[in-house]
N, C-alpha and C positions, 0 to 999 in steps of 0.2 A: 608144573612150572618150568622145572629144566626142561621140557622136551619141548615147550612154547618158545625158551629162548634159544633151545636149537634152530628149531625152525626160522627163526625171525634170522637169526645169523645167517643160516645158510639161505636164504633168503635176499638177503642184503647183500651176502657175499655174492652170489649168481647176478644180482643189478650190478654189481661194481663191474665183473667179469662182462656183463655182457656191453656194457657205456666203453669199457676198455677195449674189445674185442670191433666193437662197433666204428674205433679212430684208428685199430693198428690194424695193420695189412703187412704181407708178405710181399713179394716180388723176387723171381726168381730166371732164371735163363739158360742159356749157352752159351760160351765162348768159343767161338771155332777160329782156331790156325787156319787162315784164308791159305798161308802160304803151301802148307803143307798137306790142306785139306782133312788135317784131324781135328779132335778137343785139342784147346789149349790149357794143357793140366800145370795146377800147382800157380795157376795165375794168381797174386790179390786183386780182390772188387773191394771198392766200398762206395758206400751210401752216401750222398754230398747233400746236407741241407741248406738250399739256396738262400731260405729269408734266416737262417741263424748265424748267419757271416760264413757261408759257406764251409760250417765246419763238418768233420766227417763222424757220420750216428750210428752205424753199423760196419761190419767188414767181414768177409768172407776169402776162403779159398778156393779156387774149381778142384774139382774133385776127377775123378779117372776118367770121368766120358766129358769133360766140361760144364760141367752144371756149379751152379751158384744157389744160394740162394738168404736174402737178406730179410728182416724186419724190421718196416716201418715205424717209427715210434709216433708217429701223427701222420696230420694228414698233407703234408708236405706244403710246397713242391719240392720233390728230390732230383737228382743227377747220378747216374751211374758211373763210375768209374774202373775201367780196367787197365791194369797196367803189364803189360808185355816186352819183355828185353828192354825196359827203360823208357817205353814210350807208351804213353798213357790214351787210353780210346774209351770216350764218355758218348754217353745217350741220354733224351730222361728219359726216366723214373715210367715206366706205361702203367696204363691205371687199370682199371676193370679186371685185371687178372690176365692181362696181356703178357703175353712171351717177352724177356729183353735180352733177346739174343743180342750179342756183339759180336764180331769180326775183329780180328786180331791180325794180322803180318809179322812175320820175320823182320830180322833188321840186320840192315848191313851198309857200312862206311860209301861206300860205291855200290850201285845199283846200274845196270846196263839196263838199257832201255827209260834211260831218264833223259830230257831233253829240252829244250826252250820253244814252247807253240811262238813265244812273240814277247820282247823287249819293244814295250809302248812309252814313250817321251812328251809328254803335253809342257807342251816350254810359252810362259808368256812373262810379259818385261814391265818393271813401271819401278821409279824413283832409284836408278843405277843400278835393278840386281833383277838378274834374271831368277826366276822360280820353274823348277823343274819338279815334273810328279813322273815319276817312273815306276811302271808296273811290269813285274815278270812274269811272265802263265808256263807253269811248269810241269811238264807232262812226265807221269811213271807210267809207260805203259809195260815194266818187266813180266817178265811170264814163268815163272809161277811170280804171283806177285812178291814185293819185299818193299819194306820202306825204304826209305834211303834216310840215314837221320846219325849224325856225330856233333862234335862242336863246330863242322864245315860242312853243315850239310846243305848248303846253297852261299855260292862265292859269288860277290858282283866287283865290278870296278866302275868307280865313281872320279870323276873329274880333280884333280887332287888337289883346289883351290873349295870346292864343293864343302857348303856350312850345312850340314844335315840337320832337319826340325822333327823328322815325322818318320814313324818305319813303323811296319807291318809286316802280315801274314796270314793267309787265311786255309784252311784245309778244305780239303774236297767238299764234307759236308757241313760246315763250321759257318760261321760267320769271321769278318776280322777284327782281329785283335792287336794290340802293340805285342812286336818281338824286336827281342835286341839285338843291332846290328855293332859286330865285335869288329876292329882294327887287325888287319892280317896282311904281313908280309908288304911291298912296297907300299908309298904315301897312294891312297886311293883307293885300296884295296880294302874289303872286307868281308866278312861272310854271317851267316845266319846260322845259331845254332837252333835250328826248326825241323820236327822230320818232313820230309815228300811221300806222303802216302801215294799208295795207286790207285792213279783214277778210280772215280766211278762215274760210268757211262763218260757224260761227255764232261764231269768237272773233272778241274784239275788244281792244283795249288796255286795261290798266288801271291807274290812278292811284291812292298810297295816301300818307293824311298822317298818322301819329301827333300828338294834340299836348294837352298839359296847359292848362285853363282856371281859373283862383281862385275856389273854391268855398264862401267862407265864411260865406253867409248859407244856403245849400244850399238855394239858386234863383239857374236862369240862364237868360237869355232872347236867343234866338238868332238873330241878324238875317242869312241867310243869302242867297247869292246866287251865281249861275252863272253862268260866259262863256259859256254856249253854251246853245243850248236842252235842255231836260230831259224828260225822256217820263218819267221819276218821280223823286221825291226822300223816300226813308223814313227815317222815323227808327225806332233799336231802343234798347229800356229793358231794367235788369233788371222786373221784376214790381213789385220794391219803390220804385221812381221813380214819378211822376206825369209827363205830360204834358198842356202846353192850348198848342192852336192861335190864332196871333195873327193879323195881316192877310198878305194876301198870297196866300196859296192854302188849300185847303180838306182840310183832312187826313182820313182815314178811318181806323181800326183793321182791321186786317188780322189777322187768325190763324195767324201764319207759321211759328210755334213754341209751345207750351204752358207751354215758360219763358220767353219773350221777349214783351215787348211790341212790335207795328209799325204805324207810322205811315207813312201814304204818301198822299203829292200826287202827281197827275198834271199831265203839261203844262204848267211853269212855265217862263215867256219868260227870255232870257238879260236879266242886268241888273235885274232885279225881284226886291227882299228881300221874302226869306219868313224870318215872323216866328213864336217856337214858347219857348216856356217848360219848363224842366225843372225840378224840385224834388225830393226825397229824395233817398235812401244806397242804395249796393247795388250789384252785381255780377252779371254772367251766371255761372251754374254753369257753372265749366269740366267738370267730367264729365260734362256734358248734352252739350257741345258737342264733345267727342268721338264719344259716343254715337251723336247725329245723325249725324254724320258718319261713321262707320263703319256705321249702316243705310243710308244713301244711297248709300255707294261700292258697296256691295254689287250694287244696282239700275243699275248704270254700263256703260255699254262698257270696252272693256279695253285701248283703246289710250292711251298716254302720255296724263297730262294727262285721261284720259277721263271726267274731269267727275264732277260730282255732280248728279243728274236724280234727276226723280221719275215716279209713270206721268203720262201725258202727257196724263190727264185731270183735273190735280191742280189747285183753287182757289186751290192758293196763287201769286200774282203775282209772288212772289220765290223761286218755286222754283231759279231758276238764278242767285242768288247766294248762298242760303244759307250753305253750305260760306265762302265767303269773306267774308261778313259775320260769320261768328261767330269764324272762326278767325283768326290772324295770319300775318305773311310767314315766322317762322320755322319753323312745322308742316309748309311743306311742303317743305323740306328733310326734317326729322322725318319723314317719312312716304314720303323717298326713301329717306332710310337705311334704315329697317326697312325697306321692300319689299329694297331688295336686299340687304340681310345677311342672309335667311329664303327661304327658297320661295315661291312666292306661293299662297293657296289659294285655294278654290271658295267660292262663295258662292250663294245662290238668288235669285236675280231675281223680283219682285214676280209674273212668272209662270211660275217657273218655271224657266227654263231659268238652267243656270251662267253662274257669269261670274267672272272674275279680278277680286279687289278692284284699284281701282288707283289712283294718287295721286289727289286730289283737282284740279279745274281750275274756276276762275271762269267759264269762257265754254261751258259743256255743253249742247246739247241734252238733252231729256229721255229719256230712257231706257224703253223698254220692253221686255216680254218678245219681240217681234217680231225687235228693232232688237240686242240682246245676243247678243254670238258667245260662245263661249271661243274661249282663245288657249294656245298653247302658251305653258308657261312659261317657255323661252327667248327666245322671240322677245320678251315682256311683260319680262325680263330686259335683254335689246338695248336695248329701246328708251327704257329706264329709264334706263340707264347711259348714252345719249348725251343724255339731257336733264341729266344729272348734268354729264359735260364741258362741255356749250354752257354750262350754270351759272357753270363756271370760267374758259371762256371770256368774257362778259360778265362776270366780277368783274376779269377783267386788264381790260377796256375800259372799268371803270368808275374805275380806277385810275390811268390814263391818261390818263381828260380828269378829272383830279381831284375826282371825283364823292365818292372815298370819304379819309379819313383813313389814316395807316397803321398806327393801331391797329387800326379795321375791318376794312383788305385785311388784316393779318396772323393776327387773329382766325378770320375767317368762308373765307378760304380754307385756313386750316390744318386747321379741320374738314372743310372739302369735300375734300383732298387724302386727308383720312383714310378716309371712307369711299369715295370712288373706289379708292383702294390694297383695301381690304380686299373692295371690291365686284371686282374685276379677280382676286385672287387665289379670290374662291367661284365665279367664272364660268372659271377654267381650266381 
């Protein structure tokens, strides 16, 4: 009799083990010091569970050669986190027993080789107040890399009548998120406490400032200026706006669009106002600026984020911000949820060959028929949905260091939590 109810125990105990073994998994990796080309030892990771309010379920150390490694307490979704010299670098969770190496940088106050690709102004006017969206594209190209990241780690100067509603930030390989834009030093002045990672390939960081101007003589003249050097600075009108250039730098009309008007300076020194006048009423056509953007995704690569490009023999200078000069931060959310609540389809590449439409991304190479794969649609799927988690993962981190209100966090993650749920339950 006791050796039957051995058995039935040990019996019972091995199902428990194995039902238990069968939902927990490990996941483990690298951490490598991009900067320095070793392990990043003595780093913390930990385990982020997305659908449990993003709290943290596991933690580890790296160890002498960089190595991690965490246990899964279900079947997720998770987010990795490392944190190096105060700035924290996330990935998700890889499943099947996949590598989660991370890359890690140095950090330091000033980085040489940090720079401004382009200060973009989309300025349009209606009921006495001008609306301005200005976007920064900020280029680390140092060598050996290093972030660039303090409480000044990207300084702008804004009009100093300028009613701010909106500010962002998006990383290299991120999506955007609210970052808080802090008051520094004269009226107009501000900065970002956000780091500038280094590039990868062709992204680079991006800076975004909504902000309303007093428009009631419907003329406004714009004494602009950069902390950092600029390789261009354009401005976009509706049609129905004028434009005249004042001192400063020498602007050109550009044809970047058939409903937009673009202005563009090149090469203006940091610290030197450039001056620029705008007067009438008007708006960009939002259905144009759809439009565009859904011919251009078309002509894209297919992976996450794979940009909006055009062929790669194209005159226009601002081919590779289009998509995020005309559009705003919340489209591309919009444009995550429909990808993953739908199938994704086929589209024709300027020569030709398919391609998965796919979300739109600021920092794209241009696209040709050469350079365009198709992808399977799960895998365009996969990759969709971990840019959706890291989303939510950066909204807890923005929550955190008090970047956002809690009407914001409870707002903008209850939507994200919504289509994660319903994007999880069409991919089971």
């Amino acid at each position: 009799m006791k050796l039957t109810r051995l058995f039935a125990s040990t019996f019972a105990l091995g199902l428990f083990l194995c039902g238990s073994l069968s939902h927990a998994a490990s996941v483990s990796g690298t951490v490598t010091n991009k900067t320095t080309g070793k392990p990043a030892v003595g780093d913390p990771v930990v385990l982020v569970d997305v659908q449990a309010g993003m709290s943290e379920v596991a933690k580890a150390t790296t160890d002498a050669h960089g190595h991690y490694s965490l246990n899964e307490p279900g079947s997720g979704p998770y987010l990795i986190r490392v944190t190096h010299q105060g700035v924290g670098y996330f990935i998700a969770a890889p499943q099947g027993g996949a590598s989660g190496d991370i890359p890690v940088y140095d950090v330091a106050a000033k980085v040489p080789g940090v720079r401004l690709e382009a200060d973009i102004l989309q300025v349009e006017a209606a009921n006495g107040q001008l609306q301005v969206d200005e976007r920064f594209f900020v280029h680390n190209t140092s060598s050996p890399p290093v972030t660039q990241w303090s409480p000044r780690s990207f300084e702008v100067v804004l009009p100093p009548d300028a009613a701010i509603s909106v500010t962002g930030a998006q990383r290299p390989s991120g999506l955007p998120i609210s970052a808080k834009l802090e008051p520094h030093g004269p009226k107009g002045h501000y900065t970002f406490n956000f780091p500038i990672e280094p590039d990868q390939g062709d992204k680079d960081t991006l800076f975004q400032v909504v902000y309303t101007l007093p428009y009631s003589a419907s003329k406004y003249t714009f004494h602009n200026e950069t902390t950092l050097p600029a390789d261009n600075m354009a401005v976009l009108l509706p049609k129905s706006m004028s434009f005249s250039a004042g001192s400063g730098a020498s602007f050109q009309s550009v044809q970047a669009d058939p409903g937009v008007q673009t202005f563009l300076a090149k090469n203006t020194p940091p610290g030197k106002t450039v001056e620029f006048t705008i007067s009438g009423t008007g708006s960009i056509p939002r259905e144009q600026q759809a439009d565009n953007g859904g011919q251009q995704a078309a002509a894209t690569a297919n992976q996450p984020g794979g940009g909006i490009g055009a062929p790669i023999d194209s005159p226009d200078p601002l081919t590779k911000y289009k998509w995020w000069i005309l559009g705003g931060l919340a489209l591309i959310l919009a444009a995550a949820a429909a990808f993953l609540l739908r199938k994704p389809t086929l589209a024709a590449a300027p020569g030709g060959a398919p391609v998965a439409v796919a979300m739109p991304d600021f920092s794209a190479a241009p696209a040709t028929a050469a350079t365009a794969r198709p992808a399977a649609p799960a895998a365009g799927n996969a990759a969709l949905l971990n840019a959706l988690k890291e989303e939510l993962f950066a909204l807890e981190s923005e929550k955190l260091s008090g970047n956002l209100s809690p009407a914001e966090y409870t707002e903008v993650k209850a939507a994200l939590e919504t289509v994660l749920k319903r994007a999880l339950k069409r991919s089971s």
